[in-house]
Backbone as a chain_set.jsonl record, in Angstrom:
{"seq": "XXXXXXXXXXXXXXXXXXXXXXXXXXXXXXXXXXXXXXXXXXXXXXXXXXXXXXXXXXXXXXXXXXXXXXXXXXXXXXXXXXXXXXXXXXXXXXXXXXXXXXXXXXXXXXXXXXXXXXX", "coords": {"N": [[-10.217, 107.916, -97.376], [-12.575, 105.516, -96.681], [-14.506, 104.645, -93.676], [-15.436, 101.936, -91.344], [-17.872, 102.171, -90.851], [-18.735, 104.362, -92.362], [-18.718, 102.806, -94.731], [-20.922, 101.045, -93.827], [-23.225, 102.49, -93.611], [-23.52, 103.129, -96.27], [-24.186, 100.671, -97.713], [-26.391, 100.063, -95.93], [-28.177, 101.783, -96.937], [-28.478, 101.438, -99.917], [-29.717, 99.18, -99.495], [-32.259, 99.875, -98.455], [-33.31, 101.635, -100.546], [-33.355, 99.268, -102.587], [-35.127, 97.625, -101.382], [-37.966, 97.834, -101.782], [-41.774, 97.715, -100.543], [-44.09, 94.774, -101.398], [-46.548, 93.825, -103.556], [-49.345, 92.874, -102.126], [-50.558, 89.683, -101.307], [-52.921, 87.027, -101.648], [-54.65, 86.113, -98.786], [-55.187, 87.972, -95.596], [-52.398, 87.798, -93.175], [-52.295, 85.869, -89.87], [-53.313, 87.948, -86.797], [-52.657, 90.263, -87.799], [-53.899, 93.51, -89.287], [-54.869, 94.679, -92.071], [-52.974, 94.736, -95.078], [-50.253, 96.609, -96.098], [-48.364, 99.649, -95.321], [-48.346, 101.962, -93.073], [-46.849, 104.212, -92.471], [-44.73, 106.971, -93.63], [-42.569, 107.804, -96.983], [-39.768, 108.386, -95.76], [-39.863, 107.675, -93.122], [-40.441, 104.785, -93.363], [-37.89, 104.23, -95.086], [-36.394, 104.848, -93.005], [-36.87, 103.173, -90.855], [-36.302, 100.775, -92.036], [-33.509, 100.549, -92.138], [-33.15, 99.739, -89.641], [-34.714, 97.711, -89.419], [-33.266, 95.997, -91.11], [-30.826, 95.52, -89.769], [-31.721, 94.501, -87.729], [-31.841, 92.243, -88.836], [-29.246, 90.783, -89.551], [-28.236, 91.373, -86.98], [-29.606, 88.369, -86.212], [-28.572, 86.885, -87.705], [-29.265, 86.772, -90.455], [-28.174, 86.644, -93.546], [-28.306, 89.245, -96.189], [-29.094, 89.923, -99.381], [-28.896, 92.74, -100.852], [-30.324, 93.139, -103.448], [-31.912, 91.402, -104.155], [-33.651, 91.074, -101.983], [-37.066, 90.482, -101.094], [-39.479, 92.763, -99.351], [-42.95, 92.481, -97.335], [-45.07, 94.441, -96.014], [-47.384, 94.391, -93.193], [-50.258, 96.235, -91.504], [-50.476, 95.588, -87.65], [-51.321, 96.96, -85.434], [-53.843, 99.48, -85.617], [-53.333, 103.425, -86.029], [-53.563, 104.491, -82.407], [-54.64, 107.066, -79.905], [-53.669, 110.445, -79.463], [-53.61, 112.979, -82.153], [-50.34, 113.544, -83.349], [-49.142, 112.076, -81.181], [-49.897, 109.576, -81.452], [-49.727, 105.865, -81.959], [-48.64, 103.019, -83.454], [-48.015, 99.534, -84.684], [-46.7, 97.674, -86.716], [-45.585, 94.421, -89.343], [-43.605, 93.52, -90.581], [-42.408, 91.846, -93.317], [-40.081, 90.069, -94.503], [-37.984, 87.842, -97.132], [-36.01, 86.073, -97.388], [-33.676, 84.425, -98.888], [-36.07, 82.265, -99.805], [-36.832, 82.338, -97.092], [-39.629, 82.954, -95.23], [-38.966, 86.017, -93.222], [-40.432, 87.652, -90.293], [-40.717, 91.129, -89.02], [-41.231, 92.962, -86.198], [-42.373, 96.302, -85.523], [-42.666, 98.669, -83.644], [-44.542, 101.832, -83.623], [-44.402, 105.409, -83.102], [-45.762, 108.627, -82.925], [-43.746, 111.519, -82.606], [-44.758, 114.346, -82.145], [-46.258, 116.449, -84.327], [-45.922, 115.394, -87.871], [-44.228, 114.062, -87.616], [-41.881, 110.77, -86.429], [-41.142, 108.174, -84.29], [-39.339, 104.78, -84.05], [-39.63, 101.181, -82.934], [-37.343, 98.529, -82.863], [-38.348, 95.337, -81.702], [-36.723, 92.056, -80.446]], "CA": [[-10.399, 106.545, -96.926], [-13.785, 104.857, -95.737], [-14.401, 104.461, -92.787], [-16.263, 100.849, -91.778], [-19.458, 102.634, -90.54], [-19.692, 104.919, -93.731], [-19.836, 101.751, -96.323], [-22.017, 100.279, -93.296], [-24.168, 103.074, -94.132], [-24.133, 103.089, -97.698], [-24.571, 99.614, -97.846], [-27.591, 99.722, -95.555], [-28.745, 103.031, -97.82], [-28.197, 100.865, -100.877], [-30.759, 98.016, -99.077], [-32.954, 100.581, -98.202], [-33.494, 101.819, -101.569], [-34.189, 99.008, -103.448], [-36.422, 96.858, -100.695], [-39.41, 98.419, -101.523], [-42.782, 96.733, -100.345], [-44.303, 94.247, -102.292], [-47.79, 93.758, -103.526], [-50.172, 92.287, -101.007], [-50.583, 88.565, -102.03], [-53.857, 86.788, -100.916], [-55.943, 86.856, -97.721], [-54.119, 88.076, -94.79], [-52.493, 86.555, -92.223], [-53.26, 85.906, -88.341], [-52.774, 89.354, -86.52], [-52.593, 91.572, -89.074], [-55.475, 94.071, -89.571], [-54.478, 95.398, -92.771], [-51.934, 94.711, -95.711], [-49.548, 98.015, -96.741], [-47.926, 100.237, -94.301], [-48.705, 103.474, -92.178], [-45.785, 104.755, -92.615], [-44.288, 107.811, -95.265], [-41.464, 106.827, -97.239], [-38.994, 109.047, -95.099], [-40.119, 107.013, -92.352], [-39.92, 103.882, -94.16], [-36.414, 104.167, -95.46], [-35.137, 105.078, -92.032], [-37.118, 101.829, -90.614], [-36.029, 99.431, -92.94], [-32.314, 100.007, -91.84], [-33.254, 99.062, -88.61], [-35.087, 95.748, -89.797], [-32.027, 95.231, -92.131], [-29.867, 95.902, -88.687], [-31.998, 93.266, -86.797], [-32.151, 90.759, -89.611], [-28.329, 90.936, -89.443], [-28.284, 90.582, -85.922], [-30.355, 87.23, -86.055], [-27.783, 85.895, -88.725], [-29.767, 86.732, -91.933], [-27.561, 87.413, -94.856], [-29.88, 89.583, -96.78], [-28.74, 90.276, -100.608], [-29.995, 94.108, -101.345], [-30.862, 93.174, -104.844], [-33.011, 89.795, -104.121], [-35.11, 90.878, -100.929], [-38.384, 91.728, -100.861], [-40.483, 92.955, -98.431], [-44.747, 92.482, -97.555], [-45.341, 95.561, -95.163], [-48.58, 94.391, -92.689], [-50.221, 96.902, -90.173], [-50.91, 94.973, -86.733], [-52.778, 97.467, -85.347], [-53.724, 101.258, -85.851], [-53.219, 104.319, -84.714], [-54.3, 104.991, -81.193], [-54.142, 107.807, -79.425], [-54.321, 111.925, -80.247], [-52.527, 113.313, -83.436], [-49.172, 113.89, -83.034], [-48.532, 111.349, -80.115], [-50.838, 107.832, -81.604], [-48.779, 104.626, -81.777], [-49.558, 102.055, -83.888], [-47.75, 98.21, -85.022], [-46.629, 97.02, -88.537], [-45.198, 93.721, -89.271], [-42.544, 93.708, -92.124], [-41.691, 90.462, -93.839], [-38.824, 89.786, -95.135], [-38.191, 86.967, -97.977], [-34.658, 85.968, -96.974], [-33.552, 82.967, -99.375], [-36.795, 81.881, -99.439], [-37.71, 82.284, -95.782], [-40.087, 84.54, -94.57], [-38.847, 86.314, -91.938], [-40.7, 88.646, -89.762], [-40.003, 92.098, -88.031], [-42.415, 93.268, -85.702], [-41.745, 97.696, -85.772], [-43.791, 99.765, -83.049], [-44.132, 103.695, -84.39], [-45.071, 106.559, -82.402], [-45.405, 109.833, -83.153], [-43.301, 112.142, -81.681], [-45.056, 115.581, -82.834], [-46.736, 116.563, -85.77], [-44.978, 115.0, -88.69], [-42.278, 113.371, -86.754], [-42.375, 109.868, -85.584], [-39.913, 106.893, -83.82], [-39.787, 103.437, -84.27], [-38.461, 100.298, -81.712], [-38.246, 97.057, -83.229], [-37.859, 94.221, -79.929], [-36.747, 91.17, -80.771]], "C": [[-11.751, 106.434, -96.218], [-13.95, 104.137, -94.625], [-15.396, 103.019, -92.638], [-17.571, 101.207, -91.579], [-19.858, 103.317, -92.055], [-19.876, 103.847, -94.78], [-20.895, 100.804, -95.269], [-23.504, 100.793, -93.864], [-24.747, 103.046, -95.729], [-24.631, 102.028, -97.999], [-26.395, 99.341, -97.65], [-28.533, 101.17, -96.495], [-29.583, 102.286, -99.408], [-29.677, 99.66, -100.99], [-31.779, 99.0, -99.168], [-33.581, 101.047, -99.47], [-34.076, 100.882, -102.564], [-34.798, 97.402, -102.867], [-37.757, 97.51, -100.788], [-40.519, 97.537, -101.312], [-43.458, 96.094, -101.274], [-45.861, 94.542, -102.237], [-48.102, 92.894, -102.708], [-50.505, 91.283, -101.873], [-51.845, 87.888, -100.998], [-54.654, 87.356, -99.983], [-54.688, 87.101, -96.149], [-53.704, 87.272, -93.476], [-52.805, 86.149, -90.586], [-52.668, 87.072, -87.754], [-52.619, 90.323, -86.896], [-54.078, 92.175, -89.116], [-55.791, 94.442, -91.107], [-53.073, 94.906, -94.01], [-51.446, 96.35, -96.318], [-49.212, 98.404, -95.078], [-48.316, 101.516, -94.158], [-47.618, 104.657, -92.392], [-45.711, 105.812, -93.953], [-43.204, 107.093, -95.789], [-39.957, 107.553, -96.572], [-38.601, 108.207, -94.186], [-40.26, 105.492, -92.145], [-38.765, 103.712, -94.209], [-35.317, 104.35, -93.914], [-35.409, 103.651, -91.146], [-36.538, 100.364, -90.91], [-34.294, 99.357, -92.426], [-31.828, 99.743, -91.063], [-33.389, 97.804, -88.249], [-34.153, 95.403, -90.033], [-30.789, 94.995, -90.87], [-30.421, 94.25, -88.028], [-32.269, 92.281, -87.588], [-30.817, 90.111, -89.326], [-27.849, 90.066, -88.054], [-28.005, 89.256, -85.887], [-29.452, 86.067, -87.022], [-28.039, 85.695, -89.866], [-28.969, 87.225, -92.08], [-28.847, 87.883, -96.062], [-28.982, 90.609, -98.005], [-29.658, 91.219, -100.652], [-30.847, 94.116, -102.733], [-31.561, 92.07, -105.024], [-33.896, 89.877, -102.527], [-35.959, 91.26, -101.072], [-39.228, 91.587, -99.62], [-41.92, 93.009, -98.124], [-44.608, 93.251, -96.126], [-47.171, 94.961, -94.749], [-49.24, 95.345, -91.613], [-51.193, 96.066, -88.772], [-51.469, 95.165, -85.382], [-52.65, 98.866, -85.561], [-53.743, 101.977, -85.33], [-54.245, 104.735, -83.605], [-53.681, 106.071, -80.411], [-54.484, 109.592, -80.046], [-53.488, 112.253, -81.577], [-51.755, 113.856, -82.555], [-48.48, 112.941, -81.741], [-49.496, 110.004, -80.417], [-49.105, 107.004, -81.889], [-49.484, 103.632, -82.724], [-48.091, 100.491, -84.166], [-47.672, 97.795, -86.62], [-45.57, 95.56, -88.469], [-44.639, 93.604, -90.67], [-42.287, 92.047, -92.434], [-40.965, 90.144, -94.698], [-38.449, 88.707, -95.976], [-36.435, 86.963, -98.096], [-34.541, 84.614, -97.477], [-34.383, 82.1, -99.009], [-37.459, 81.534, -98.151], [-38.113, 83.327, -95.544], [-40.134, 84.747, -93.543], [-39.487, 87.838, -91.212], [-40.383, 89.355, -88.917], [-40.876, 92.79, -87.716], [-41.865, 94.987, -85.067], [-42.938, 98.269, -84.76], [-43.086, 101.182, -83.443], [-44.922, 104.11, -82.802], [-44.486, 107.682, -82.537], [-44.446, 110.957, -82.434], [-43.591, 113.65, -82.209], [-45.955, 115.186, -83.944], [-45.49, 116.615, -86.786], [-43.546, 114.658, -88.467], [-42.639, 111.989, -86.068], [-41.129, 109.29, -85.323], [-40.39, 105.678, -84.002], [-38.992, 102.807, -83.282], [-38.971, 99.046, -82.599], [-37.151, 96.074, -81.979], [-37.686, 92.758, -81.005], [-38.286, 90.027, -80.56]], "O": [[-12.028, 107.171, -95.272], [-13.536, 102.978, -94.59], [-16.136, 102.798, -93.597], [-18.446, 100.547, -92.141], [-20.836, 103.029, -92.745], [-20.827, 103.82, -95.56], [-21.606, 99.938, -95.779], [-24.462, 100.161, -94.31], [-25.883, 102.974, -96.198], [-25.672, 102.141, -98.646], [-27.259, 98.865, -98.386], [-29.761, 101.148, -96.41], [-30.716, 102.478, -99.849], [-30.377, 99.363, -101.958], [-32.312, 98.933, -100.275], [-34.771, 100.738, -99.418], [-34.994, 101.228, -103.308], [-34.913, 96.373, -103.533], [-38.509, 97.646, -99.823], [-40.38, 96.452, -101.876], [-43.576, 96.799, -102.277], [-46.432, 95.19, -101.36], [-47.263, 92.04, -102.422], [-50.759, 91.562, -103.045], [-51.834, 88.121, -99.79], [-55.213, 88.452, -100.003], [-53.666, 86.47, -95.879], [-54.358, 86.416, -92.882], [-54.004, 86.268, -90.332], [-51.517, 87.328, -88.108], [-52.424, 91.332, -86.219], [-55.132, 91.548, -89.014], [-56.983, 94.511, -91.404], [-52.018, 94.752, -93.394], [-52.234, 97.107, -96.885], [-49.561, 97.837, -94.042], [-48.628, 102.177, -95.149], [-47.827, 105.87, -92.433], [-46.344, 105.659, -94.997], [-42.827, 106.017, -95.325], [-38.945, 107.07, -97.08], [-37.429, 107.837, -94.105], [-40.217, 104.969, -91.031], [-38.322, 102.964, -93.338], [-34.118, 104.126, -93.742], [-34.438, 103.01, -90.745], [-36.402, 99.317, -90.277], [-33.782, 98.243, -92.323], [-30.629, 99.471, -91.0], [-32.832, 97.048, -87.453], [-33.744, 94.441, -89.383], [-29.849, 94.252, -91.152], [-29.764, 93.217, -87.906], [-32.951, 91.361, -87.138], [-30.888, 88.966, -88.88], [-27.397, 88.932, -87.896], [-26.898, 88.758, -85.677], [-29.589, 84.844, -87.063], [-27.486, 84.821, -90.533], [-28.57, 88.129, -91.346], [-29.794, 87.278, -96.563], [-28.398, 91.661, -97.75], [-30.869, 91.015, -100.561], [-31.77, 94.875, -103.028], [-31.838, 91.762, -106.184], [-34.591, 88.976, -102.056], [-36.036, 92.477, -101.237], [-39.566, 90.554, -99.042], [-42.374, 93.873, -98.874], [-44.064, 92.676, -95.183], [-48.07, 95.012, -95.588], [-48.618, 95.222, -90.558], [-52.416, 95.956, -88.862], [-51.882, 94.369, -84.539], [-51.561, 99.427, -85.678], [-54.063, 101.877, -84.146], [-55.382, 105.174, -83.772], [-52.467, 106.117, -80.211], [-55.35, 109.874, -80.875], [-52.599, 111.446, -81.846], [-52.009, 114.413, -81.488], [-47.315, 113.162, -81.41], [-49.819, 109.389, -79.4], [-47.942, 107.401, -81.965], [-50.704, 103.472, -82.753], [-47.063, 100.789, -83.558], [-48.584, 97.679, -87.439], [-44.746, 95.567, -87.555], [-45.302, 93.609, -91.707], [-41.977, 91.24, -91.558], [-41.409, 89.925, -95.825], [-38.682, 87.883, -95.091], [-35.773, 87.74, -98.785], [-35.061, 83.674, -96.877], [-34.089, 81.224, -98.196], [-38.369, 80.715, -98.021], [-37.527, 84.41, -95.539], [-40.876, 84.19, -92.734], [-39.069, 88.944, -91.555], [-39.81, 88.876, -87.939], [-41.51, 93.379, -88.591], [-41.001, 94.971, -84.19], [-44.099, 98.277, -85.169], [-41.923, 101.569, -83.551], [-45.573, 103.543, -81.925], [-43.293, 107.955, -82.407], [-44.82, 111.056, -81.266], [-42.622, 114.208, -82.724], [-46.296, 114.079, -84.359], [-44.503, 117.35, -86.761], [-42.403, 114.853, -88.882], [-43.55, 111.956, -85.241], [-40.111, 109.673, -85.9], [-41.587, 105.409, -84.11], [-38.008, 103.327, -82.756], [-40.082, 98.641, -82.94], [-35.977, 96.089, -81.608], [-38.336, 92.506, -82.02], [-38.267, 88.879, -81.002]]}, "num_chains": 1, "name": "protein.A"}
């Protein structure tokens, strides 16, 4: 028997998988330095089921097989390797609204990082 967290997980696994970022469309927009993300896709995939957590939250219903995502970086890394920080702004295309999720990273080591996304 499944428990409600493990099809929470698969579910959000399921999202995770096939939100991948979209192509960069035009000129970019205010705040942004950058279109694409900083991120690996390790680091990515564990992100996104955070966004998908705080879209949730906020009262988005967000179909895994009709969202897509435009990954912006809003600013870059600062700081030494293994401990820089940097800002990406995810956007989300939620029945035609685009909704944004503003993700601070920071490294925690070499090849290890965390993410916080604040409302």
């Amino acid at each position: 028997m499944k428990t409600p967290a493990s099809i929470l997980l698969a579910t959000l696994a399921l999202f995770t998988a096939s939100c991948a970022p979209t192509a960069p469309r035009g000129p970019l927009p205010p705040g942004v330095v950058s279109h694409g993300s900083l991120t690996n896709r390790k680091l990515m995939a564990d992100a996104s089921i955070g966004a998908v957590a705080a879209l949730a939250v906020k009262g988005y219903r967000v179909d895994p097989h009709r969202t897509s995502m435009t990954a912006y970086v809003v600013s870059m890394p600062q700081g030494s390797p293994g401990s820089r920080q940097w800002t990406e702004r995810w956007v989300y295309d939620v029945s035609g609204r685009q909704v944004p999720i503003t993700i601070y990273f920071r490294e925690s080591g070499m090849g290890a990082a965390d993410y916080t996304i604040r409302p």
